[in-house]
RODO-2510 file (C-alpha; in nm, 4 decimals, decimal comma):
residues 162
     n   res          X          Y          Z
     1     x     0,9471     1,7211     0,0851
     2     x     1,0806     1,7583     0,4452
     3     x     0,7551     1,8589     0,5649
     4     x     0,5844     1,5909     0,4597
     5     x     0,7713     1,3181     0,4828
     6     x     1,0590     1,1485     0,7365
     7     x     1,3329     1,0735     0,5258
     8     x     1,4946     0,8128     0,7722
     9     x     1,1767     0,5667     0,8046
    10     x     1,0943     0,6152     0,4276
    11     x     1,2248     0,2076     0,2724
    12     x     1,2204     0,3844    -0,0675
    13     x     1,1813     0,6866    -0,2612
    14     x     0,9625     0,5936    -0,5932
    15     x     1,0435     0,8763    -0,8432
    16     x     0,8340     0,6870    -1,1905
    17     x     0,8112     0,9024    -1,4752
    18     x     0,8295     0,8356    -1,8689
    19     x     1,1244     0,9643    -2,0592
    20     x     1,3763     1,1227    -1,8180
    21     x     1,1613     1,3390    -1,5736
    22     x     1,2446     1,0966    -1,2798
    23     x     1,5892     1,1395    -1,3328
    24     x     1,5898     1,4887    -1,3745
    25     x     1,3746     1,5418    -1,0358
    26     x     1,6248     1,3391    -0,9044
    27     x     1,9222     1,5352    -0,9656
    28     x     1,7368     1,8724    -0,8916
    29     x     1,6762     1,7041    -0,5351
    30     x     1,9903     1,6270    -0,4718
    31     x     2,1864     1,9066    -0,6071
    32     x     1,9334     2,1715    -0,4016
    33     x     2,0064     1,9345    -0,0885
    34     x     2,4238     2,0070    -0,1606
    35     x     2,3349     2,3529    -0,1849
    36     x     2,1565     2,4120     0,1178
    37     x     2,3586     2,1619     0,3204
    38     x     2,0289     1,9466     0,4206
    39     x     2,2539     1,6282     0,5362
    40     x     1,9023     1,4266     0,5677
    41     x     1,8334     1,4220     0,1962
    42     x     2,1958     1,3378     0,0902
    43     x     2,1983     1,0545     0,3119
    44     x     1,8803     0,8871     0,2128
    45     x     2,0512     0,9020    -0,1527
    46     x     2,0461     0,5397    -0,1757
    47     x     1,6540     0,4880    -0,1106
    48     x     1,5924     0,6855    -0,4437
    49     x     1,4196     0,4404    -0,7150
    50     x     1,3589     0,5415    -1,0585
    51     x     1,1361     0,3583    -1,2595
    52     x     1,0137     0,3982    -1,5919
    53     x     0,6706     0,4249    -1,7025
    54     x     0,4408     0,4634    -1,9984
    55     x     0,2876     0,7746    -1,9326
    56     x     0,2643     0,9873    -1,6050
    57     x    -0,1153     0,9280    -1,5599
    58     x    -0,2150     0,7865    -1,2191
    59     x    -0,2881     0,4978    -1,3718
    60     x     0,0074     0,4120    -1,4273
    61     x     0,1001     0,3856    -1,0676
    62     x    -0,0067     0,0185    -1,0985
    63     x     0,2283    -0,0917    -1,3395
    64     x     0,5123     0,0659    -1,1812
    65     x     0,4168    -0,1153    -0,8675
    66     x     0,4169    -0,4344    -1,0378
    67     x     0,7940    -0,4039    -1,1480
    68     x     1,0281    -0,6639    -1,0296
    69     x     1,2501    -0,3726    -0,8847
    70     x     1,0055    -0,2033    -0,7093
    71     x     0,8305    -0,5587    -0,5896
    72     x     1,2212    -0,6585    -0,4511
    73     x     1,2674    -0,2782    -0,2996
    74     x     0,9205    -0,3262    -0,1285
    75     x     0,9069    -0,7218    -0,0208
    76     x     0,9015    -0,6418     0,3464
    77     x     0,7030    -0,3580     0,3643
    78     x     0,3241    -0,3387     0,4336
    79     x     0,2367    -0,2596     0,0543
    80     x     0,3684    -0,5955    -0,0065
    81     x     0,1574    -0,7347     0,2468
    82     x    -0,1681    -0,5673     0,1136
    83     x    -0,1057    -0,6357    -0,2597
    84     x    -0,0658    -0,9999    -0,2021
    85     x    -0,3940    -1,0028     0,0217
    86     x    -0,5739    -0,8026    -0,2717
    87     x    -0,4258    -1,0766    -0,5108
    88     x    -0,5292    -1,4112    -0,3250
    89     x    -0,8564    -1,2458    -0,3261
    90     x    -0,9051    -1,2037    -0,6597
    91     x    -0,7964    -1,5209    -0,7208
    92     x    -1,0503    -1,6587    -0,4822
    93     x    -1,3316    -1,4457    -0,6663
    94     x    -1,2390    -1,5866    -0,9941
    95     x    -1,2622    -1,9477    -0,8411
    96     x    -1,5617    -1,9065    -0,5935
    97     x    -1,7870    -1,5506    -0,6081
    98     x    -1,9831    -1,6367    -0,3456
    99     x    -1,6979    -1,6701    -0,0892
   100     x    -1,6489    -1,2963    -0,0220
   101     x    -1,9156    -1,0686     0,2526
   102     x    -1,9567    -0,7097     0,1749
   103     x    -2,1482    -0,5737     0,4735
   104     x    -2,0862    -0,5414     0,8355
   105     x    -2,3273    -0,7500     0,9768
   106     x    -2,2219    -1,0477     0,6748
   107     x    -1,8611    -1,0062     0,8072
   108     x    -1,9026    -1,0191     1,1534
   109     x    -2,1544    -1,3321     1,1324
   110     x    -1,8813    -1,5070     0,9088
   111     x    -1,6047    -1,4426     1,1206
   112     x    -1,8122    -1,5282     1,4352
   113     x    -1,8994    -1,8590     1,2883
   114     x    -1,4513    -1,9165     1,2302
   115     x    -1,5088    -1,8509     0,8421
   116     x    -1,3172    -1,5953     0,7876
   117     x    -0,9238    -1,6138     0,6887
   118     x    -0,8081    -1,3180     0,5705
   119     x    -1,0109    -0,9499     0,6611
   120     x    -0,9971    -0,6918     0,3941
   121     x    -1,0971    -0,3214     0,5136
   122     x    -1,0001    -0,0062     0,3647
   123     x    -0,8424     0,2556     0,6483
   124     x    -1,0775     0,5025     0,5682
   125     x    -1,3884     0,2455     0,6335
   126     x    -1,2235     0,1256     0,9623
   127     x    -1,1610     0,4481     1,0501
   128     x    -1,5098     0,5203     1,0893
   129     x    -1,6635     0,5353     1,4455
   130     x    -2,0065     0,2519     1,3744
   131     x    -1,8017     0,0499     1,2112
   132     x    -1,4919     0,0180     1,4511
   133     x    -1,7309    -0,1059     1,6927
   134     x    -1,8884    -0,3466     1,5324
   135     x    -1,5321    -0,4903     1,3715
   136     x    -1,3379    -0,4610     1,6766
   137     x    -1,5181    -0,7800     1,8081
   138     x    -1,4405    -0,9507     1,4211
   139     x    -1,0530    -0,8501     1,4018
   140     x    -1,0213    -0,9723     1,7590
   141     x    -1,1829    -1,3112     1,6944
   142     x    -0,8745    -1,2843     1,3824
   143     x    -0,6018    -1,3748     1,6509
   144     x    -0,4256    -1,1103     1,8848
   145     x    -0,1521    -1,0693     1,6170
   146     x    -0,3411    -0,9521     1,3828
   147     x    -0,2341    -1,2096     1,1009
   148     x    -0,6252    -1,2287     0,9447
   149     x    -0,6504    -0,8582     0,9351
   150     x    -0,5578    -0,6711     0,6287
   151     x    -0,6170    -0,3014     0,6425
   152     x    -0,5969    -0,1142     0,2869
   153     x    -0,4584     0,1881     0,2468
   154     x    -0,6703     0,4459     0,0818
   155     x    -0,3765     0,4657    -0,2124
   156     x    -0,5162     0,1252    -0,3241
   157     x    -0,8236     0,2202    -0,4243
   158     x    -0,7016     0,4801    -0,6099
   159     x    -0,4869     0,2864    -0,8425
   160     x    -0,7742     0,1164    -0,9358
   161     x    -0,7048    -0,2428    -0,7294
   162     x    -1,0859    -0,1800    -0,6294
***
Protein backbone atom coordinates (compact mmCIF):
# COMPACT_ATOMS: atom_id res chain seq x y z
CA UNK A 1 0.00 0.00 0.00
CA UNK A 2 3.03 2.26 0.76
CA UNK A 3 4.29 1.86 -2.60
CA UNK A 4 1.57 2.93 -4.22
CA UNK A 5 0.09 5.36 -2.53
CA UNK A 6 1.09 8.68 -0.16
CA UNK A 7 -0.72 8.22 2.84
CA UNK A 8 -0.50 11.99 3.94
CA UNK A 9 -2.19 13.60 0.66
CA UNK A 10 -4.73 10.66 0.46
CA UNK A 11 -8.48 12.85 1.82
CA UNK A 12 -9.81 9.30 2.39
CA UNK A 13 -9.26 5.73 2.43
CA UNK A 14 -12.53 3.95 0.76
CA UNK A 15 -12.41 0.32 2.07
CA UNK A 16 -16.43 -0.83 0.47
CA UNK A 17 -17.12 -4.33 0.78
CA UNK A 18 -20.45 -6.39 1.56
CA UNK A 19 -20.73 -8.19 4.82
CA UNK A 20 -17.67 -7.44 6.99
CA UNK A 21 -14.61 -7.74 4.57
CA UNK A 22 -13.99 -3.90 4.83
CA UNK A 23 -13.78 -4.10 8.33
CA UNK A 24 -11.75 -6.97 8.55
CA UNK A 25 -9.09 -5.43 5.91
CA UNK A 26 -9.25 -2.73 8.09
CA UNK A 27 -8.12 -4.18 11.20
CA UNK A 28 -5.49 -6.45 9.39
CA UNK A 29 -4.04 -2.95 8.16
CA UNK A 30 -3.80 -1.53 11.13
CA UNK A 31 -2.75 -4.23 13.40
CA UNK A 32 0.30 -5.20 10.68
CA UNK A 33 1.10 -1.29 10.81
CA UNK A 34 1.43 -1.73 15.07
CA UNK A 35 3.48 -4.58 14.38
CA UNK A 36 5.95 -3.28 12.16
CA UNK A 37 5.96 0.18 13.74
CA UNK A 38 4.96 1.99 10.24
CA UNK A 39 3.89 5.42 12.14
CA UNK A 40 2.46 6.65 8.54
CA UNK A 41 -0.38 4.15 8.45
CA UNK A 42 -1.40 4.58 12.15
CA UNK A 43 -1.65 8.14 11.71
CA UNK A 44 -3.79 8.30 8.66
CA UNK A 45 -6.23 6.03 10.93
CA UNK A 46 -8.83 8.56 10.77
CA UNK A 47 -9.05 8.84 6.78
CA UNK A 48 -10.24 5.10 6.77
CA UNK A 49 -14.04 4.91 5.40
CA UNK A 50 -15.96 1.83 5.38
CA UNK A 51 -18.87 1.57 3.43
CA UNK A 52 -21.16 -1.07 2.76
CA UNK A 53 -22.11 -2.46 -0.44
CA UNK A 54 -24.25 -5.00 -2.23
CA UNK A 55 -21.82 -7.09 -3.71
CA UNK A 56 -18.00 -6.55 -4.37
CA UNK A 57 -18.41 -6.33 -8.21
CA UNK A 58 -16.93 -3.18 -9.79
CA UNK A 59 -20.05 -2.14 -10.39
CA UNK A 60 -20.76 -1.46 -7.42
CA UNK A 61 -18.20 1.22 -7.09
CA UNK A 62 -20.98 3.60 -8.24
CA UNK A 63 -23.28 3.15 -5.59
CA UNK A 64 -20.80 3.41 -2.97
CA UNK A 65 -19.78 6.68 -4.48
CA UNK A 66 -23.17 7.93 -4.35
CA UNK A 67 -23.44 7.50 -0.44
CA UNK A 68 -24.09 10.52 1.58
CA UNK A 69 -20.88 9.61 3.66
CA UNK A 70 -18.67 9.17 1.04
CA UNK A 71 -20.32 12.36 -1.02
CA UNK A 72 -19.61 14.54 2.57
CA UNK A 73 -15.91 12.77 2.95
CA UNK A 74 -15.28 13.77 -0.77
CA UNK A 75 -17.14 17.40 -1.23
CA UNK A 76 -13.90 19.21 -1.83
CA UNK A 77 -12.05 16.95 -3.70
CA UNK A 78 -11.75 16.74 -7.54
CA UNK A 79 -14.10 13.55 -7.78
CA UNK A 80 -16.68 15.83 -6.52
CA UNK A 81 -15.93 18.23 -9.06
CA UNK A 82 -16.09 15.67 -11.99
CA UNK A 83 -19.24 13.82 -10.81
CA UNK A 84 -21.22 16.96 -10.66
CA UNK A 85 -19.88 18.00 -14.25
CA UNK A 86 -20.87 14.35 -15.48
CA UNK A 87 -24.33 15.02 -13.76
CA UNK A 88 -25.29 18.58 -15.21
CA UNK A 89 -24.49 16.90 -18.36
CA UNK A 90 -26.71 14.33 -18.30
CA UNK A 91 -29.19 16.44 -17.26
CA UNK A 92 -28.57 18.68 -20.20
CA UNK A 93 -28.77 15.51 -22.60
CA UNK A 94 -32.04 14.53 -21.23
CA UNK A 95 -33.35 18.19 -21.84
CA UNK A 96 -31.51 19.10 -25.17
CA UNK A 97 -29.45 16.05 -27.23
CA UNK A 98 -28.26 18.15 -29.61
CA UNK A 99 -26.33 20.46 -27.22
CA UNK A 100 -23.29 18.19 -26.68
CA UNK A 101 -19.99 17.94 -29.66
CA UNK A 102 -18.20 14.70 -29.79
CA UNK A 103 -15.26 15.39 -32.10
CA UNK A 104 -12.31 17.61 -32.04
CA UNK A 105 -12.88 19.76 -34.73
CA UNK A 106 -17.00 20.13 -33.34
CA UNK A 107 -15.42 21.18 -29.97
CA UNK A 108 -12.99 23.49 -30.93
CA UNK A 109 -15.46 25.34 -33.51
CA UNK A 110 -18.04 25.54 -30.53
CA UNK A 111 -15.79 26.83 -28.11
CA UNK A 112 -14.23 29.24 -30.69
CA UNK A 113 -17.60 30.62 -31.45
CA UNK A 114 -18.01 31.27 -26.97
CA UNK A 115 -20.49 28.17 -26.89
CA UNK A 116 -19.01 26.17 -24.81
CA UNK A 117 -19.51 26.19 -20.78
CA UNK A 118 -18.30 23.38 -19.33
CA UNK A 119 -15.36 20.96 -21.33
CA UNK A 120 -15.59 17.31 -20.66
CA UNK A 121 -12.33 15.21 -21.68
CA UNK A 122 -11.23 12.02 -20.36
CA UNK A 123 -7.25 12.15 -19.15
CA UNK A 124 -6.40 9.47 -21.24
CA UNK A 125 -7.92 11.39 -24.51
CA UNK A 126 -6.14 14.66 -23.46
CA UNK A 127 -3.28 12.92 -22.85
CA UNK A 128 -2.82 12.17 -26.32
CA UNK A 129 -0.23 14.18 -28.39
CA UNK A 130 -2.96 15.36 -31.78
CA UNK A 131 -5.33 16.06 -29.58
CA UNK A 132 -3.49 18.29 -26.92
CA UNK A 133 -2.75 20.47 -29.71
CA UNK A 134 -5.69 21.00 -31.11
CA UNK A 135 -7.51 21.49 -27.40
CA UNK A 136 -4.89 23.54 -25.95
CA UNK A 137 -6.21 26.53 -28.07
CA UNK A 138 -10.14 25.36 -26.76
CA UNK A 139 -9.26 25.02 -22.87
CA UNK A 140 -7.41 28.31 -23.17
CA UNK A 141 -10.30 30.18 -24.80
CA UNK A 142 -12.14 28.36 -21.26
CA UNK A 143 -10.52 31.16 -19.03
CA UNK A 144 -6.86 30.97 -17.55
CA UNK A 145 -8.32 29.28 -14.41
CA UNK A 146 -9.44 26.62 -15.86
CA UNK A 147 -13.14 26.83 -14.46
CA UNK A 148 -14.78 25.41 -18.08
CA UNK A 149 -12.40 22.56 -18.16
CA UNK A 150 -13.33 19.29 -16.69
CA UNK A 151 -10.81 16.56 -17.14
CA UNK A 152 -12.17 12.86 -16.31
CA UNK A 153 -10.32 10.54 -14.75
CA UNK A 154 -10.00 7.26 -16.48
CA UNK A 155 -11.78 5.58 -13.11
CA UNK A 156 -15.01 7.19 -14.45
CA UNK A 157 -15.39 5.41 -17.28
CA UNK A 158 -14.91 2.43 -15.68
CA UNK A 159 -17.73 2.63 -13.27
CA UNK A 160 -19.82 2.89 -16.03
CA UNK A 161 -20.63 7.01 -15.82
CA UNK A 162 -19.81 6.68 -19.71
Amino acid sequence: MLRFFDLETLKVILLASPGFSATSLREHILAQATLTGLSSVLKAKSKFLLVHCSTGHLHSLNEVLKSDEVKVKLADTKFARESRAVDEFYKMIGIDEERAYYGPKHVIRAVEAGAVGTLLISDSLFRLFHYQLRLIVGVRMLGNDGSGLVLLRTLRALVGRF
